[in-house]
C-alpha positions in Angstrom: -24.9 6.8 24.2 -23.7 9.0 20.9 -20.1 8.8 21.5 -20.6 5.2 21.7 -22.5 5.2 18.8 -19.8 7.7 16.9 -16.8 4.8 18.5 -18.6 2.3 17.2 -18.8 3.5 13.7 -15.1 4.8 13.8 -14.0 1.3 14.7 -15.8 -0.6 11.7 -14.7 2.7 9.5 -11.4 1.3 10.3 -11.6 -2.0 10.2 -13.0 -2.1 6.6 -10.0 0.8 5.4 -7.3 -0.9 7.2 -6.6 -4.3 5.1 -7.4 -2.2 1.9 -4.9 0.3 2.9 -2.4 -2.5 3.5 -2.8 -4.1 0.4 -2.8 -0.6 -1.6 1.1 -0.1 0.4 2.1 -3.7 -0.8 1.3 -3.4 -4.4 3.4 -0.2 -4.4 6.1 -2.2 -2.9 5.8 -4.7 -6.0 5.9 -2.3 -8.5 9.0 -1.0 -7.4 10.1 -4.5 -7.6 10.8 -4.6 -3.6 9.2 -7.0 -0.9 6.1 -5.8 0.9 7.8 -6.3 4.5 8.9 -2.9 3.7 5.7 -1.2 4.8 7.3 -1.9 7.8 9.6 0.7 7.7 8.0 4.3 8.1 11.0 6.2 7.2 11.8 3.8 4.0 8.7 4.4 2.5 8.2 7.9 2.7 11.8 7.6 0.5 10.0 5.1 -1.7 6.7 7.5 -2.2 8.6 9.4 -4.6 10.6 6.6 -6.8 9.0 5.3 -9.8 7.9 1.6 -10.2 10.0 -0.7 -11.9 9.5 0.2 -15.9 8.7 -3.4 -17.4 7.9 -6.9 -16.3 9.6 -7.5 -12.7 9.2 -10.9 -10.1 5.8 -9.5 -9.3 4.4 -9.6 -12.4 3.7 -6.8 -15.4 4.4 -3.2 -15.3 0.8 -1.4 -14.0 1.6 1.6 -16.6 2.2 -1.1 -19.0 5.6 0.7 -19.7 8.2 -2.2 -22.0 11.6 -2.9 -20.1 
């Protein structure tokens, strides 16, 4: 009955970090001025992890470190 207990909790652990988490990877995306379908692509963003966000206003919207263009 624990380790049901412990799977239960795991599962709505999950389930309340997994939309968060997907949300948190998009808004990256924007700020480099790309298209959130690209959490999508494993390999592409472990590239993108270490690029800077676009400096500036881009199509998303202002620049999070309020950096001018």
């Amino acid at each position: 009955a624990m380790a049901t207990l412990g799977s239960a909790i795991l599962g709505i652990f999950w389930l309340g970090s997994i939309i968060p988490a997907i949300a948190v990877a998009v808004r990256r995306m924007h700020d480099q001025d790309r298209s959130g379908w690209w959490i999508l692509c494993p390999i592409a963003n472990i590239i993108f992890l270490f690029i800077d966000g676009t400096p500036g206003t881009n199509r998303f919207g202002p620049d999070p470190k309020g950096r001018g263009a």
